[in-house]
KELO-814317 format. One line per 2 residues: number of its first residue (from 0); their letters; for each residue x, y, z of N, C-alpha, C. Coordinates in nm, 3 decimals. Atoms other than C-alpha are relative to their C-alpha. Example, Ala and Ser with C-alpha at 12.3 -4.5 7.8 and 13.67 -1.06 7.14 Angstrom:
0> AS> 0.089,-0.119,0.000,1.230,-0.450,0.780,0.090,0.120,0.000  -0.082,-0.119,-0.006,1.367,-0.106,0.714,-0.077,0.109,0.073
END
This chain:
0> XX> 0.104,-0.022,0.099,-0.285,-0.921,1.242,-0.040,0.146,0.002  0.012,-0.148,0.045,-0.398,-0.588,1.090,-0.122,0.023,-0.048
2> XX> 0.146,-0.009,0.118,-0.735,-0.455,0.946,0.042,0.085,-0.120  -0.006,-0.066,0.127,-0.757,-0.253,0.626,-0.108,0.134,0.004
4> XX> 0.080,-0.085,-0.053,-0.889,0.092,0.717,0.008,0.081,-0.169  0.025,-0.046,0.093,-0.874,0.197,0.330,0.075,-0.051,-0.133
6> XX> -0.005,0.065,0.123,-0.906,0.085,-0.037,0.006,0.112,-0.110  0.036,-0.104,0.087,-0.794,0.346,-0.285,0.070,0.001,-0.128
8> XX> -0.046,-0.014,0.168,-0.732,0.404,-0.653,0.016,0.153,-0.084  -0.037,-0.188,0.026,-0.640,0.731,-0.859,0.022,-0.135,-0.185
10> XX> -0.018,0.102,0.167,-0.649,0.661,-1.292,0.109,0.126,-0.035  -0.140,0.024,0.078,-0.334,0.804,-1.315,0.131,0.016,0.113
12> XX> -0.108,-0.001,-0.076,0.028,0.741,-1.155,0.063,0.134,0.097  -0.100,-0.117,-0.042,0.209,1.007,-0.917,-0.101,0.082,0.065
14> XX> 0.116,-0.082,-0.107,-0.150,1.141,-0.759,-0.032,-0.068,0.132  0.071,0.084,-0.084,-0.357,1.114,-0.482,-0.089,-0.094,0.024
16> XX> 0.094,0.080,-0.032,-0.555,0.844,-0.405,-0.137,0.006,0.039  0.164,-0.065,-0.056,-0.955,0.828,-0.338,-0.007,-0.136,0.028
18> XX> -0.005,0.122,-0.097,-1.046,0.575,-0.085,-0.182,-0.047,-0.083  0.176,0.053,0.116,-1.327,0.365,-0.308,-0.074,-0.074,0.087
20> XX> 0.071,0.080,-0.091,-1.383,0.141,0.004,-0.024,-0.140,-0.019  0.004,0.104,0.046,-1.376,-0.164,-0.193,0.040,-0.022,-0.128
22> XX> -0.061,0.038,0.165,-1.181,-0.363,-0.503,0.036,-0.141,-0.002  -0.062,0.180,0.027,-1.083,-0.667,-0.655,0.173,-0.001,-0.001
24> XX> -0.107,0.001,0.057,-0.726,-0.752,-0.659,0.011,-0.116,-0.103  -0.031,0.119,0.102,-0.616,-0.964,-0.963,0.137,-0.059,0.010
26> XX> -0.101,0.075,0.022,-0.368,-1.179,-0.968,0.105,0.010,-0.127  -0.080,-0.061,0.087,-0.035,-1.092,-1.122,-0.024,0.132,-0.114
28> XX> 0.107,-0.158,0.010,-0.215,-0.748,-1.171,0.008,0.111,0.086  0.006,-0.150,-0.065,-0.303,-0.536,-0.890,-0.128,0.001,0.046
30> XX> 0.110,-0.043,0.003,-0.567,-0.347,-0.773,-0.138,0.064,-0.127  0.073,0.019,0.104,-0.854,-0.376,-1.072,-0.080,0.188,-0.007
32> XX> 0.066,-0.170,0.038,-0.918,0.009,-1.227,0.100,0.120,0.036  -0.070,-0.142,-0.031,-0.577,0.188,-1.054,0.104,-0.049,-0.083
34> XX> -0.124,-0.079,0.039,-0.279,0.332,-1.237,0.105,-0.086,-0.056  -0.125,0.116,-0.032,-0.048,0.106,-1.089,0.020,-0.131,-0.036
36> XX> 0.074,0.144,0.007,-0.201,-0.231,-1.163,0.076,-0.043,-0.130  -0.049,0.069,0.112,0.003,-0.424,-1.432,0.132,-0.114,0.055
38> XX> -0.103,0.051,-0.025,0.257,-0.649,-1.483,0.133,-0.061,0.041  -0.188,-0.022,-0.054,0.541,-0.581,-1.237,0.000,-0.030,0.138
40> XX> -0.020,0.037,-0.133,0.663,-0.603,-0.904,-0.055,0.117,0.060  0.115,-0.095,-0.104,0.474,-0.323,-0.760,-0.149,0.023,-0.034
42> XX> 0.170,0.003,0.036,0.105,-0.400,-0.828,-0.063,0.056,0.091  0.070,-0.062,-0.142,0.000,-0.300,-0.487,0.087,0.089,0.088
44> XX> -0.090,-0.034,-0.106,0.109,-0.020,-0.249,-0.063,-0.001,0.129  0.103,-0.035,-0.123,0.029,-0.008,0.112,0.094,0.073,0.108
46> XX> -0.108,-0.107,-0.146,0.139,0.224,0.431,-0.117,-0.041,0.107  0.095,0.026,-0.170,0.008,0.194,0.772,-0.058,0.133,0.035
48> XX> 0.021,-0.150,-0.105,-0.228,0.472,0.935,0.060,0.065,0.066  -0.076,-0.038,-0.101,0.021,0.468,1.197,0.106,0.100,-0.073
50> XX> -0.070,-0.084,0.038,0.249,0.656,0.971,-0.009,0.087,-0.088  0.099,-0.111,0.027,-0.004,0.859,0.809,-0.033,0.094,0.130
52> XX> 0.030,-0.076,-0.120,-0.071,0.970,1.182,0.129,0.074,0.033  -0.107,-0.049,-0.005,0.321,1.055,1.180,0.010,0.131,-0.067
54> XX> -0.018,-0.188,0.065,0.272,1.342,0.944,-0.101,0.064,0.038  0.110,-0.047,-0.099,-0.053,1.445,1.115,0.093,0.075,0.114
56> XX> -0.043,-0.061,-0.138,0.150,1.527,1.429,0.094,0.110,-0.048  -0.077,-0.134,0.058,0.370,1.726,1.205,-0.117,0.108,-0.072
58> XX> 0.104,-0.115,0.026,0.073,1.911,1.149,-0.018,0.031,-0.185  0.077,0.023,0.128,-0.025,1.802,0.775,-0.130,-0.047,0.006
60> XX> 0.078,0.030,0.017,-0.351,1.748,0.685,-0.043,-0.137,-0.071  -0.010,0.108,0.112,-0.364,1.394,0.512,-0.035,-0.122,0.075
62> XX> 0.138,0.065,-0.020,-0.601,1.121,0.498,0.070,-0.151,-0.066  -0.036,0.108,0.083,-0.555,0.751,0.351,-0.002,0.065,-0.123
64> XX> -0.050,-0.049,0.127,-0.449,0.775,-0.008,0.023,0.122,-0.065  -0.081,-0.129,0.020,-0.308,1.125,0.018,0.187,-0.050,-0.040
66> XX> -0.142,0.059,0.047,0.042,0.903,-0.037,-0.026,-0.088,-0.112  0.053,0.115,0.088,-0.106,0.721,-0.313,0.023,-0.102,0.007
68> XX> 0.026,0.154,0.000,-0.112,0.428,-0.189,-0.166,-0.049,0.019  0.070,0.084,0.044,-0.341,0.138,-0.264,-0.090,-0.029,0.147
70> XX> 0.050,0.098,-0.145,-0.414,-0.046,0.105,0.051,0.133,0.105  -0.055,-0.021,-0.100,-0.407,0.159,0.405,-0.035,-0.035,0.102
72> XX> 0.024,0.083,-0.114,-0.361,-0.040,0.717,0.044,0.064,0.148  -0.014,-0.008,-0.154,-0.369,-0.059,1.084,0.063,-0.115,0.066
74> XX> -0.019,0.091,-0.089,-0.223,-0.221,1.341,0.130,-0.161,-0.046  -0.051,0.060,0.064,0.053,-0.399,1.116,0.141,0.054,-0.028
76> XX> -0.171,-0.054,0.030,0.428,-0.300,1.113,0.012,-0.037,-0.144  -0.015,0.061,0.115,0.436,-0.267,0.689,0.208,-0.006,-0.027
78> XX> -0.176,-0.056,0.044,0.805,-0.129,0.679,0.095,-0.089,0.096  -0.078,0.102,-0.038,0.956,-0.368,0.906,0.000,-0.163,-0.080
80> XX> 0.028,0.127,0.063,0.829,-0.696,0.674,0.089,-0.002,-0.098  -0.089,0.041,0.111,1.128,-0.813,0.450,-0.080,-0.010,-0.123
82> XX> 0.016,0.036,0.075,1.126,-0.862,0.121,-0.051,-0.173,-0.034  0.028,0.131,-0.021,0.917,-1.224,0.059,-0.096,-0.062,0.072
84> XX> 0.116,0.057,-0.048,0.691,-1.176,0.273,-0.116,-0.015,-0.035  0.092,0.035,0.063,0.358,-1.371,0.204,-0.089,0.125,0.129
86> XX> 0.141,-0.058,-0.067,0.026,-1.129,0.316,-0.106,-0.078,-0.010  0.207,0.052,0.027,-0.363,-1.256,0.338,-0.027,0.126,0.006
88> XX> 0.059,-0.183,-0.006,-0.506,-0.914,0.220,-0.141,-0.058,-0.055  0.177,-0.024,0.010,-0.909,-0.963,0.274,0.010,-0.169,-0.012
90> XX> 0.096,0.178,-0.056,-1.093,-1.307,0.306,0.115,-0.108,-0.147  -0.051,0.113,0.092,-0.895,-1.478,-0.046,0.150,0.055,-0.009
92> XX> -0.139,0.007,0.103,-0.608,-1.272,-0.193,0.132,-0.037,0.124  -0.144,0.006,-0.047,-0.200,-1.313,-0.114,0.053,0.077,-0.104
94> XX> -0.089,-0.125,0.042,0.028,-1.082,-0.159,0.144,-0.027,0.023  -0.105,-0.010,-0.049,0.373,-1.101,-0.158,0.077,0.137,-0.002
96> XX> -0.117,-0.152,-0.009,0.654,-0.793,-0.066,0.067,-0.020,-0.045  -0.061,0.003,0.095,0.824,-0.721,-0.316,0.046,0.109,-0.031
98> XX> -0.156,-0.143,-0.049,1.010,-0.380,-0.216,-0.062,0.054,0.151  0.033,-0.056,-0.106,1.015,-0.195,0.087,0.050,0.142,-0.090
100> XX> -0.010,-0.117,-0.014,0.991,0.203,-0.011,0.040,0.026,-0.108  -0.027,-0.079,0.165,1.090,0.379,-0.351,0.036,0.141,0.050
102> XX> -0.110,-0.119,0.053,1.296,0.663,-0.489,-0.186,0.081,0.005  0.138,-0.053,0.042,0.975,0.948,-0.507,0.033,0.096,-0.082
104> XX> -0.026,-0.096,0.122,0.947,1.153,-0.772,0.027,0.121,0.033  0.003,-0.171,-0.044,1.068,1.514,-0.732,-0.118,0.091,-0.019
106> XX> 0.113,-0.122,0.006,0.755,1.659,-0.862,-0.145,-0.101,0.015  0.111,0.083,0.001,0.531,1.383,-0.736,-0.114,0.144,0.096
108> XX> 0.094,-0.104,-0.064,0.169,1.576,-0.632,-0.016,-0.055,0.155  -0.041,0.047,-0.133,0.238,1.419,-0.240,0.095,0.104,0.026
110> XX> -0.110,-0.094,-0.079,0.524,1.603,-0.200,-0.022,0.161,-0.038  0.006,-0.194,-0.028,0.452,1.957,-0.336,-0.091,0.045,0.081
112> XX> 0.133,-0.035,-0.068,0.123,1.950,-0.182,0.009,-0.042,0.212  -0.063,-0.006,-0.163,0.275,1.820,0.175,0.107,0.050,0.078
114> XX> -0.124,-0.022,-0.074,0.594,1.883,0.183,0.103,-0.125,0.026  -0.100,0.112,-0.057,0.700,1.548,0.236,-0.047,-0.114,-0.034
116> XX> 0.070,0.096,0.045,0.623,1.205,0.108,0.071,-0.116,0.132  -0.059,0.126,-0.091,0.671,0.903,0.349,0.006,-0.148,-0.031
118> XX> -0.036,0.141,0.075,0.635,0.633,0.104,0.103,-0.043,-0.013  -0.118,0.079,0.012,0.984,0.596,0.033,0.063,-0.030,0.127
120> XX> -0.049,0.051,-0.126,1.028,0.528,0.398,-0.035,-0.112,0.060  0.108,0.103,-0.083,0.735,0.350,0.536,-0.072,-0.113,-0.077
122> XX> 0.078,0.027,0.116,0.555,0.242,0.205,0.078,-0.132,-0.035  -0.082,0.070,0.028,0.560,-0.093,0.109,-0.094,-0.069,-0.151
124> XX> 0.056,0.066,0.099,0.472,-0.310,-0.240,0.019,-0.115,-0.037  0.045,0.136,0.056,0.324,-0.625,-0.349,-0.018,-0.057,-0.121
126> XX> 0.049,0.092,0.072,0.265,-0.872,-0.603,-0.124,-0.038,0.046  0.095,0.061,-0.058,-0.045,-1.016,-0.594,0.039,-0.164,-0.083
128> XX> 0.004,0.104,0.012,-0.026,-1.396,-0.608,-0.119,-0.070,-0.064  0.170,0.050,0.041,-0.404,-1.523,-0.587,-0.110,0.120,0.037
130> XX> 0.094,-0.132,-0.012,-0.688,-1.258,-0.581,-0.109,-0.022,0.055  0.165,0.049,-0.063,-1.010,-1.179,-0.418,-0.045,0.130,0.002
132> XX> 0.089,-0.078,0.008,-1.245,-0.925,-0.313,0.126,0.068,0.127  -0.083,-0.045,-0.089,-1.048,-0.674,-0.099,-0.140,0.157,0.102
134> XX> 0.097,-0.178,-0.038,-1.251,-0.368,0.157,0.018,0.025,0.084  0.001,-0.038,-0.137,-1.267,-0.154,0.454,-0.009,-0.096,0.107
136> XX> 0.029,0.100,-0.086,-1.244,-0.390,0.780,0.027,-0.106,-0.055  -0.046,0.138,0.025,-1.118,-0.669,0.610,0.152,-0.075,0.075
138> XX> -0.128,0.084,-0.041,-0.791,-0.884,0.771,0.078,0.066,-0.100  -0.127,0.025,0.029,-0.436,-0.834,0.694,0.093,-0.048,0.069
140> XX> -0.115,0.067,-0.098,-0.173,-1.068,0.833,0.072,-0.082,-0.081  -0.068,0.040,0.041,0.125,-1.207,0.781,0.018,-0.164,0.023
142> XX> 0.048,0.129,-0.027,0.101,-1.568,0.649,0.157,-0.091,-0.011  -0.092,0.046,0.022,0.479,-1.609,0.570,0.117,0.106,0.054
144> XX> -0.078,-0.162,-0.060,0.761,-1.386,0.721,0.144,-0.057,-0.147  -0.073,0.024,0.099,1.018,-1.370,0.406,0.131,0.017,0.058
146> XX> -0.173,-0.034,-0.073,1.386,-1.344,0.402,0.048,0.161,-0.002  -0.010,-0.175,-0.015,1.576,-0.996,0.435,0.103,0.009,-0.094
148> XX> -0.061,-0.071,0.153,1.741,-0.993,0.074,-0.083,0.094,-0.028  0.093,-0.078,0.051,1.658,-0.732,-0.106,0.001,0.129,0.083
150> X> 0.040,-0.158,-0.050,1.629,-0.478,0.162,0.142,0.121,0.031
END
């Protein structure tokens, strides 16, 4: 099990993130007010602190949703979880994985401004299934371990 050390949104694609501290996810949606949020198989992104702390030691400056991602967690291996796997993200929603890591844009504002993006490594994205209230300190754990198509 994992907590959720940040909740962030950006209103438009390919930026950084601002940690809002709290959101709804919707179902077959997303996170309610970001970018990303529609129709598809990447409604949600999330990375682990732990590999936000990885570019820290390389001596970047960067904070939750400096990789624009959505969820950033603790204590939760995201990049090892196959494709399929079911999440509990906060007291109601589910989430399923539904890629591990992406192509990043050459002129995404992550990488000119770091040097280096680690989403397409570590970074992983969801569906949302059923929705709820999502925030700082809330649970994340894995309620289904999926299969390893896909990866």
């Amino acid at each position: 099990m994992g907590v959720i050390v940040a909740v962030c949104t950006s209103s438009e694609k390919g930026t950084r993130k601002k940690n809002v501290g709290s959101g709804m996810l919707v179902a077959g949606h997303g996170l309610e007010g970001d970018a990303h949020a529609g129709p598809w198989h990447r409604q949600v992104s999330l990375l682990a602190m732990e590999s936000i702390e990885k570019m820290r030691r390389r001596g970047l400056d960067v904070r939750p949703g400096d990789f624009a991602e959505n969820i950033t967690t603790e204590g939760i291996d995201l990049a090892s979880l196959p494709v399929g796997t079911l999440l509990a993200i906060g007291p109601q929603a589910v989430g399923e994985v539904t890629q591990i890591g992406k192509e990043c844009h050459s002129a995404c504002e992550i990488r000119r401004l770091t040097g280096d993006c680690i989403m397409p490594r570590e970074g992983i994205f969801v569906r949302i299934l059923s929705g709820g209230p999502v925030k700082v300190g809330d649970r994340i754990e894995v309620l289904k371990p999926g299969s390893n198509c896909g990866r």
